[in-house]
C-alpha positions as CSV (number, residue, x, y, z in Angstrom):
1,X,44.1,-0.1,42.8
2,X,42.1,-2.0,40.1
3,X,40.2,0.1,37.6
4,X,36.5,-0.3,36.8
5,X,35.6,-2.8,33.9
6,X,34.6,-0.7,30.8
7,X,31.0,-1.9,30.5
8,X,29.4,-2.5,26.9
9,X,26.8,-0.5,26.3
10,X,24.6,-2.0,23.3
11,X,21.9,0.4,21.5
12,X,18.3,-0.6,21.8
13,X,17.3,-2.1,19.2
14,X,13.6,-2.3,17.6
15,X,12.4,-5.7,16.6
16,X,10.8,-6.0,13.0
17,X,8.2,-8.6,12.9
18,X,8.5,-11.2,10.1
19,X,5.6,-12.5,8.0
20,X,5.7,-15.6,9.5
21,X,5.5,-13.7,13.1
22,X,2.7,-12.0,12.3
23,X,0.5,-15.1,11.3
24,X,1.3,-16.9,14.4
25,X,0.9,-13.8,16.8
26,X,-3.5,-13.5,14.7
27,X,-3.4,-17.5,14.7
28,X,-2.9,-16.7,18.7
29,X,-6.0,-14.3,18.6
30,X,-3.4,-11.4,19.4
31,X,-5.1,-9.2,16.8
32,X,-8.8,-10.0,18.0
33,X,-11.6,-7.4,17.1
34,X,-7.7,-5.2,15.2
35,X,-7.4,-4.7,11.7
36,X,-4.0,-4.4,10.7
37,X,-1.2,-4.6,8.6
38,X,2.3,-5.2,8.3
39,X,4.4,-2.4,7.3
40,X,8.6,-2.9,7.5
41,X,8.7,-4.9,10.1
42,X,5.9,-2.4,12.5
43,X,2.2,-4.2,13.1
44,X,0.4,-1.2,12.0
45,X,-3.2,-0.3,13.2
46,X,-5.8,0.4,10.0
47,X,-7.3,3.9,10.4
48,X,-11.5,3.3,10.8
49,X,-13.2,3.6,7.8
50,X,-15.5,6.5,7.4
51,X,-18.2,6.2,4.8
52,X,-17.0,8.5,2.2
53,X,-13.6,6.0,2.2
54,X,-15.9,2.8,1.6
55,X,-17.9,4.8,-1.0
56,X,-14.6,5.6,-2.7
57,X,-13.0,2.1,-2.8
58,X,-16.2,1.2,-4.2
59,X,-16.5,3.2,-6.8
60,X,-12.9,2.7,-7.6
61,X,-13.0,-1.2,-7.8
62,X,-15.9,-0.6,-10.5
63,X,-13.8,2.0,-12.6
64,X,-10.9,-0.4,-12.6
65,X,-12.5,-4.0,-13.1
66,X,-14.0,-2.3,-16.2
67,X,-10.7,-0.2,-17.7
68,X,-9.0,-3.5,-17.3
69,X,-11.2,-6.9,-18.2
70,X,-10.2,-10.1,-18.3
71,X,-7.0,-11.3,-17.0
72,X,-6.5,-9.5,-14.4
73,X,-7.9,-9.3,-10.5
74,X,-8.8,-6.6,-8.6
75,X,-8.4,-7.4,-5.1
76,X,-10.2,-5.1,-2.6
77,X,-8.4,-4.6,1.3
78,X,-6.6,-8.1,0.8
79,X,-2.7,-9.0,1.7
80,X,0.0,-8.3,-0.8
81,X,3.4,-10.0,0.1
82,X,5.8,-7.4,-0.8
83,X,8.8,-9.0,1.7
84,X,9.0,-11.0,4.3
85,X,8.7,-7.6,7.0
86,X,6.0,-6.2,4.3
87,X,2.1,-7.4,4.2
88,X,0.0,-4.2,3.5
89,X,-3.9,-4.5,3.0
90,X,-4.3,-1.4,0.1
91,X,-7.5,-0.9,-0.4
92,X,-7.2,-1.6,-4.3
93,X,-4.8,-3.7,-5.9
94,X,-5.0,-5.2,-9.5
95,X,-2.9,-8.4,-10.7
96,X,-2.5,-10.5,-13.5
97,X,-3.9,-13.5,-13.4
98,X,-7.0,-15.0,-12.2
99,X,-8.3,-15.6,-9.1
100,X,-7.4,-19.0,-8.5
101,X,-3.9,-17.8,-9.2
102,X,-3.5,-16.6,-5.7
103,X,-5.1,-19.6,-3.6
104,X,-1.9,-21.2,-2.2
105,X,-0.4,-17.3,-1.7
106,X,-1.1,-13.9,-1.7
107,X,0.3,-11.7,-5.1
108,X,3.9,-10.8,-4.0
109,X,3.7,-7.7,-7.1
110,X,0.8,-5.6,-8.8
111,X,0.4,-3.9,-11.4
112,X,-1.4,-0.8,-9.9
113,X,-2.0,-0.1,-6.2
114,X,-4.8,2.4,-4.7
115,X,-5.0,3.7,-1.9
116,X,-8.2,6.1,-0.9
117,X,-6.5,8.6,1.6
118,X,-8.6,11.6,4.0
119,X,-7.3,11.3,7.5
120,X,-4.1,9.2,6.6
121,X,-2.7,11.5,3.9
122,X,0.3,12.0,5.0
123,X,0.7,8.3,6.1
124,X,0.1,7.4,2.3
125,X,2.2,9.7,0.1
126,X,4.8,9.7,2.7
127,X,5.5,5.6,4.9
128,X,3.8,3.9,2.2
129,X,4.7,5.3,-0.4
130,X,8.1,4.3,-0.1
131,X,7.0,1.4,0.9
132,X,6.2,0.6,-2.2
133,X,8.8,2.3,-4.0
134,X,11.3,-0.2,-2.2
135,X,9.6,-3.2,-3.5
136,X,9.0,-1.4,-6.8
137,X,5.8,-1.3,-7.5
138,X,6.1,0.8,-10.8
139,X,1.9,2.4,-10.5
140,X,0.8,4.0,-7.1
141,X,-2.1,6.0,-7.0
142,X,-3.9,7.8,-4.1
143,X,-7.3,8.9,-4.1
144,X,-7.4,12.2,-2.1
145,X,-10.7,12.9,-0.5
146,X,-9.3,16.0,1.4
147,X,-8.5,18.0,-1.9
148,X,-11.1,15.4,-4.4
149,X,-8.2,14.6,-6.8
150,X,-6.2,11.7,-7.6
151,X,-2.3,11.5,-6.8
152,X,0.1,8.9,-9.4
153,X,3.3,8.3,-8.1
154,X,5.7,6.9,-10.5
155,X,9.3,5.4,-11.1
156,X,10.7,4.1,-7.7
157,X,14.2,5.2,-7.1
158,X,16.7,5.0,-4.3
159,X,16.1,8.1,-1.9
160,X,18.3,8.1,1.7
161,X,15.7,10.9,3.1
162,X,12.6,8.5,2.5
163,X,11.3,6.4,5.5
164,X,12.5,2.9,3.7
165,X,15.4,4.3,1.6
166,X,13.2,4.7,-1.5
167,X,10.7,7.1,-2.6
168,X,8.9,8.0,-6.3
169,X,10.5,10.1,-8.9
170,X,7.2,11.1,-10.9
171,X,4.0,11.9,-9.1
172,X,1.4,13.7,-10.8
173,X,-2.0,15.6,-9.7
174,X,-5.3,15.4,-11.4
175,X,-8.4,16.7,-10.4
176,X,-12.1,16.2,-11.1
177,X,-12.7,16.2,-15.3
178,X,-9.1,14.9,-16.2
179,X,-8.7,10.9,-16.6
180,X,-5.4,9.1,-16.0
181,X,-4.2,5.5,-17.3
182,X,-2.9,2.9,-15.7
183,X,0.8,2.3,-16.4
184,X,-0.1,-1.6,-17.7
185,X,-2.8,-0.2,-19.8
186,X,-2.1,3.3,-21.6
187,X,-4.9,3.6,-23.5
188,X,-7.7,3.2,-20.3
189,X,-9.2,6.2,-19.4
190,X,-10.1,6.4,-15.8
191,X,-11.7,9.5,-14.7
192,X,-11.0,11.5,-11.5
193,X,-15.0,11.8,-10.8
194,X,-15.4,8.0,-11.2
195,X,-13.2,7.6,-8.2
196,X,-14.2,10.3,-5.8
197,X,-17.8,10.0,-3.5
């Protein structure tokens, strides 16, 4: 009597989209009337953004472009080529260089990344935050407009419990009346209330 053939059982596996994919899947109008993002491989829809969000970036694109002049760009909701599974859309980014710098490509590192967080909190501190800390971005700051204060993560390390394998070492809390600098620029002072609606 013959025995049943031992079938091979293979796990599911999730596909993680390349750069390259994405393009060609918003060249093909897939993404029509979406904003989104690339995140490790996952096509990530962008939370709506309220008013007290826009007000925020605002603000916090002036308080930048002013700590940190000339040579350097601040780039507002705009790609940042961190890998080729990895094209986020922060809502503040600065880079040295000039503008013209990035014509043929979008920056693939920054020197300090903002993100203005109320209903995607968790979202911020926790996926992209290690996000970031995988491609070691040294300067993450989130804006906090559920507690009004400003979040710095710092010093990327390797960290098995994160969602990418890496997560911050350093993050720090300031509230409205302290002032924090910029990691490229220690002696800027950018205040807390300069940043909040």
């Amino acid at each position: 009597m013959a025995t049943p053939q031992a079938q091979l059982v293979l796990p599911a596996r999730i596909h993680q989209w390349t750069v390259e994919e994405y393009y060609r899947m918003g060249d093909a109008g897939i993404f029509e009337g979406r904003h989104v993002e690339l995140i490790e491989g996952e096509i990530i829809d962008m939370a709506t953004m309220l008013s007290p969000h826009a007000t925020s970036v605002t603000l916090t694109v002036e308080a930048v472009r002013e700590a940190f002049g000339q040579g350097w760009v601040v780039r507002t909701q705009l790609p940042l080529r961190l890998s080729n599974i990895s094209e986020p859309e922060p809502d503040v980014v600065v880079v040295a260089g000039k503008i013209r710098d990035f014509k043929d490509a979008h920056p693939t590192t920054a020197a300090l990344v903002i993100e203005v967080s109320e209903s995607t909190l968790n979202y911020g501190s926790k996926q992209k935050a290690s996000m970031y800390a995988k491609a070691g971005l040294q300067d993450y700051w989130i804006i906090n407009l559920v507690q009004r204060q400003l979040e710095i993560y710092r010093r990327p390390i390797p960290d098995a419990t994160a969602n990418y394998g890496f997560s911050y070492g350093e993050r720090g809390v300031y509230q409205e009346g302290d002032w924090a600098a910029p990691l490229a620029l220690p002696n800027a002072q950018i205040t807390v209330d300069d940043l909040l609606p």
